[in-house]
N, C-alpha and C positions, 0 to 999 in steps of 0.2 A: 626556485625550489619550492614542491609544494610542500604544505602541513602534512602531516603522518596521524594527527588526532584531531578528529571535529568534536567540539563541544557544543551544546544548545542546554542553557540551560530557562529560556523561555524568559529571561529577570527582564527583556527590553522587548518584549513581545512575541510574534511566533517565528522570526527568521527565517520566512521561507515554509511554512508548513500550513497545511490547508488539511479543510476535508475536501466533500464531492458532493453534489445534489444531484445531480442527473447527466446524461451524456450533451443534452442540450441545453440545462443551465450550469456547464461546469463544476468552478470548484467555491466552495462555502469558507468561511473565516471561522477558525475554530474559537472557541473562550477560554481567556485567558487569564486564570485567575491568581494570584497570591506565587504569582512565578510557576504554573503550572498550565498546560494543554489541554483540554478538557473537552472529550467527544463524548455525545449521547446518542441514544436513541430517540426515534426510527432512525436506522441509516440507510442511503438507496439502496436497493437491490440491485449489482452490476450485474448485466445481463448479457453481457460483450466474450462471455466466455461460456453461455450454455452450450449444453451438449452437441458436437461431437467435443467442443472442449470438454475443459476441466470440471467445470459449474459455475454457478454464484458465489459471491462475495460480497460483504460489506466494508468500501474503505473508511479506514476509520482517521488514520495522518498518513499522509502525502507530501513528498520532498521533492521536486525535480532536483536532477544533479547537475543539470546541463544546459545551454541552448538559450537562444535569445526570448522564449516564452515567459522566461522570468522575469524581466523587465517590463514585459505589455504591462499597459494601466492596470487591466484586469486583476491579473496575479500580484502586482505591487499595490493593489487597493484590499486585496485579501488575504493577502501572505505576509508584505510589507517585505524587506531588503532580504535577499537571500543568503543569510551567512554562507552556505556551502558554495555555491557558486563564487562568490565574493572572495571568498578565502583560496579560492584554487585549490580544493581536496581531489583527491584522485578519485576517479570513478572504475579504475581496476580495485572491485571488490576480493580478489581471491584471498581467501584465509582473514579478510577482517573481522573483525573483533569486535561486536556490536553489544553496549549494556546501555541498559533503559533503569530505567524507576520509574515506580508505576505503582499505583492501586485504584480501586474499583469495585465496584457490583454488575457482575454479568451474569446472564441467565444465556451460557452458551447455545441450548440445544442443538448439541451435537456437531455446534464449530471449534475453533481454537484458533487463537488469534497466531500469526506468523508475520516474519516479515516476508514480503514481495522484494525483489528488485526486477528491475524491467531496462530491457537495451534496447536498442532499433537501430538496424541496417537498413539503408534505402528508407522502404516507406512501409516497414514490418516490423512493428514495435512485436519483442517477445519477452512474456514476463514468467518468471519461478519463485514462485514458492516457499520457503524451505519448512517443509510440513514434517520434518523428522527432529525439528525442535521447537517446540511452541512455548509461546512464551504465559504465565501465570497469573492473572489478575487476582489479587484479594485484596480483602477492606481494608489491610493494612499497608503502608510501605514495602517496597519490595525493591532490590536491584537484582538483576539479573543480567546473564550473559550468554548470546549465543554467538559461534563464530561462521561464517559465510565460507564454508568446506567447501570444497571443490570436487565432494563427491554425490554424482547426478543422484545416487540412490536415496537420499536425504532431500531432495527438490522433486515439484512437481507442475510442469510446465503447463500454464497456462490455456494454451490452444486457442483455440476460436470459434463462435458460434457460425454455425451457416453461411449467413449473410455480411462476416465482417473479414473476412478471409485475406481483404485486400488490403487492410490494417491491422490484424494480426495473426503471430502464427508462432512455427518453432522453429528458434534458431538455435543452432547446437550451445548448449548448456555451460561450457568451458567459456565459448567467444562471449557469449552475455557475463560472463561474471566476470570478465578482464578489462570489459568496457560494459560498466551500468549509467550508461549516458542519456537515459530517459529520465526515472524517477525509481525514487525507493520508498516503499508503503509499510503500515501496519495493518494488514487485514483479519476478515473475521470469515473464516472457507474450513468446512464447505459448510453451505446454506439449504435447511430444508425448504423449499419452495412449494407450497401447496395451493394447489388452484381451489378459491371456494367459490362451490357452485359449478355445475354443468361449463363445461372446457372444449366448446365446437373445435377443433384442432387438436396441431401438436404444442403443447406448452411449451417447449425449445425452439419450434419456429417463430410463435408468438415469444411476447414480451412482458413478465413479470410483472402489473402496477401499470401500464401502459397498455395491455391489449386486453387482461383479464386480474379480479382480485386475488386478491393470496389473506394464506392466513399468517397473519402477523405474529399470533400466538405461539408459531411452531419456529419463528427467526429468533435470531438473541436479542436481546433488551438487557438494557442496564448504561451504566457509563465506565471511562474510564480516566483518569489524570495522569498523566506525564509528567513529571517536571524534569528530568533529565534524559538525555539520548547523547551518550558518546559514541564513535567510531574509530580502532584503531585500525590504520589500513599497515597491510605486513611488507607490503612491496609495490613496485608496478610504476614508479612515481613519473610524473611527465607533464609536459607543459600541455595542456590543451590548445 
């Protein structure tokens, strides 16, 4: 029988949760302080989703829910033991029930942080969004709650840049929230991305920080802490 409530409250480290550094150096070990998660800036620029996709993103905590990745040295060297996997939580999100606490100093320009969950059929991870509730950073404590609806108009799918098509894309919106069997994130979208200096090309076939500079000045900056993330899931339950 699985759990119906995952708790993390970060008191024996991060359970599974990571940032990101780059497409090829993975994922980064967040700080963990005073029983709290703690992402700063710079954070990468993903670039896995520019235009015809959705755009850029900064992730800021990253969970897989799933899948023998969680156990590589790698991720057990940066993550350490994955409660969620561990405990057998259901990864049919539909209607859960997601509160955080959290404060921070963000200088968004013109993002808002949301959570992602992400599925994958075959070999086509697709991730959403839900940009119709973002969630609040201030300098002071905060809990908060948003729940994982199951209506597409509240999400906003992912897609895929040009070149990456053959690893991601859109899979109808319903199937990914019944089974979120990749990972589930807090991001920072959308991301103004500004090429400084003359930009021979297209900036969305090229690559952010990688093919030409940007201006940092126009991405969010600041930090943020976590010290709790609950999930109450509504239904779906099953043995993986």
């Amino acid at each position: 029988m699985q759990q119906k409530t995952y708790i993390e409250t970060f008191d024996k480290g991060p359970g599974g949760w990571f940032g990101w550094i780059s497409n090829l150096k993975g994922p980064a070990p967040l700080e963990i302080r005073d029983s709290a998660a703690i992402s700063r800036s710079p954070w990468w620029i993903d670039y896995n989703h520019a235009p015809p996709g959705a755009g850029y993103l900064h992730m800021l905590y990253c969970l897989m829910t799933s899948g023998v990745q969680v156990f590589t040295e790698l991720y057990m060297e940066v993550a350490r033991a994955n409660r969620f996997v561990e405990g057998n939580f259901p990864t049919d999100f539909t209607n859960a029930k997601l509160s955080v606490r959290l404060k921070g100093e963000l200088e968004l320009r013109g993002a808002s942080l949301v959570l992602l969950v992400q599925g994958k059929i075959g070999n086509i991870a697709s991730g959403w969004m839900l940009t119709g509730h973002p969630l609040v950073v201030t300098p002071e404590w905060t809990e908060q709650t948003i729940i994982a609806a199951p209506d597409p108009k509240l999400w906003t799918c992912l897609g895929s840049r040009h070149d990456r098509q053959m690893n991601y894309g859109e899979i109808d919106f319903l199937t990914i929230l019944r089974d979120v069997n990749a990972n589930i994130m807090l991001v920072l979208f959308p991301l103004i991305v500004a090429p400084m200096g003359h930009l021979d090309g297209d900036p969305h076939i090229l690559r952010p920080e990688k093919d030409y500079p940007v201006w940092r000045s126009r991405l969010p900056e600041g930090y943020v802490l976590m010290d709790e993330i609950r999930i109450e899931f509504d239904g779906g339950y099953r043995d993986r």
